[in-house]
N, C-alpha and C positions, 0 to 999 in steps of 0.2 A: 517409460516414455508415454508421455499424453499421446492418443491419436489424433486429437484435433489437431495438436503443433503440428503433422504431417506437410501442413498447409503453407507452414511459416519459414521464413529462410532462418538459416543458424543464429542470425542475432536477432529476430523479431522472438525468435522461440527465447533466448538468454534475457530479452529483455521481461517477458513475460513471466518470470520469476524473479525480476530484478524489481519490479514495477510496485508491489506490495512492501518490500524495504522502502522504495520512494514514497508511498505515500506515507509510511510510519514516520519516516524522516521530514517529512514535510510538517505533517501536524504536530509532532513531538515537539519539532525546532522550530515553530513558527513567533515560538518567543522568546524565540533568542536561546536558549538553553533544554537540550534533549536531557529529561532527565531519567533515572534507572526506574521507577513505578510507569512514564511511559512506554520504555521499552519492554518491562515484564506485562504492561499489559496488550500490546503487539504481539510479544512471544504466546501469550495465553489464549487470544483470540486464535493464531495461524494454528496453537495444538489442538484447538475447540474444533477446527474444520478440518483436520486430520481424521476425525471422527465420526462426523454430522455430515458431512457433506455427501456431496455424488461421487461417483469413485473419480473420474478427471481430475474433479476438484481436491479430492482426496487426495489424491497424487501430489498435485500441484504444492500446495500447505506442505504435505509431508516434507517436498523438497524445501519451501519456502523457510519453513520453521527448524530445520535442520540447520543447528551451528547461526540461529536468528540474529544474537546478540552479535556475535563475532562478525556475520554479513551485513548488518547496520553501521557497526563502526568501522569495515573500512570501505563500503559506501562514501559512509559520511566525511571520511578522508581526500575523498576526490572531489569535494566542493568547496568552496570559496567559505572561509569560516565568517564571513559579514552576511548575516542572516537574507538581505533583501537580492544580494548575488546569489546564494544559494536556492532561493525559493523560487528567484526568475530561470533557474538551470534545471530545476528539478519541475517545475509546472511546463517548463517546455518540452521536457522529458517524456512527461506523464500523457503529454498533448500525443504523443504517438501511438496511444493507446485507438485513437479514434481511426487510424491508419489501418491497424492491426484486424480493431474487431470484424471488418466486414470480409475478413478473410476465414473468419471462422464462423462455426454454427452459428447460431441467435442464442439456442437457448446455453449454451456454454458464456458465448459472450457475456448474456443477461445474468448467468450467475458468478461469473468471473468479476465483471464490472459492481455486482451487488455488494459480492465479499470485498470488496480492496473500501468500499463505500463504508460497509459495517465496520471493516479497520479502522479506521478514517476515526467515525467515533466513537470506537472504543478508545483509542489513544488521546483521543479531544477532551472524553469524561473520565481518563485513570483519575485516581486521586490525588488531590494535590495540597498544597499547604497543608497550614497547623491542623484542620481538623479533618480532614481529609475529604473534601466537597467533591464530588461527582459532578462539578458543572463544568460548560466549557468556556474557556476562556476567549477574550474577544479576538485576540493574534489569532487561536486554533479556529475560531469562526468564521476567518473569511477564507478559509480552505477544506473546512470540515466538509462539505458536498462534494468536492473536488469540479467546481467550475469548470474545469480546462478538461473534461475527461465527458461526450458526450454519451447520455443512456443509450445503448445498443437499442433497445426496446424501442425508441422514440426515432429510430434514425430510417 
């Protein structure tokens, strides 16, 4: 158990491990088609911060990333399979992040909010097509910040 979720009621704490599947789901699918190089590289960054991270964080990822792919796809189940319903449910979703953070520390917030950011794009840059480019494309571009999700730091 995080200590900082102490703070959070039972769904705010559920959704803060939900929230990092959202945004995988978001940039992945933002063109129309989630494909398995951006899901493995979601799964690669949440085991990267199992490691590297603060312990919270650590924590966090470890749950996140535990059974990643399996939690993505039935996530992804509970959305509206027409790209532009799914992204307006899951940005509204993610919106509640700004609710959340001011209930927890700053510097947790600021690195919580950091990592779902680094998620962001690292699933924006997996590799894609014939020769495998690390760019992002223009769909994952207008979500790769994550707009709807304000910096703790800044607030």
């Amino acid at each position: 158990m995080i200590p900082q979720f102490d703070r959070l009621s039972q769904g705010e704490q559920e959704f803060m491990y939900k929230a990092p599947i959202l945004v995988a789901i978001l940039i992945a699918g933002a063109d129309g088609e989630v494909e398995r190089n951006e899901i493995e590289e979601g799964m690669a960054y949440a085991k990267k911060l199992q490691e590297t991270a603060s312990p919270e964080m650590m924590e966090l990822f470890r749950e996140v990333s535990e059974d990643f792919e399996d939690k993505l796809k039935i996530a992804l189940q509970s959305y509206p399979v027409e790209v532009s319903q799914r992204n307006a449910l899951i940005i509204e979703e993610l919106s509640q992040l700004n609710v959340v953070f001011p209930k927890l520390d700053l510097d947790f917030s600021n690195q919580y909010y950091q990592s779902i950011c680094d998620l962001a794009m690292k699933v924006a840059k997996s590799p894609r097509g014939l020769l495998g480019m690390h760019s992002v494309g223009s769909a994952e571009a207008r979500y790769v910040k994550l707009p709807m999700i304000k910096d703790p730091s800044a607030i």
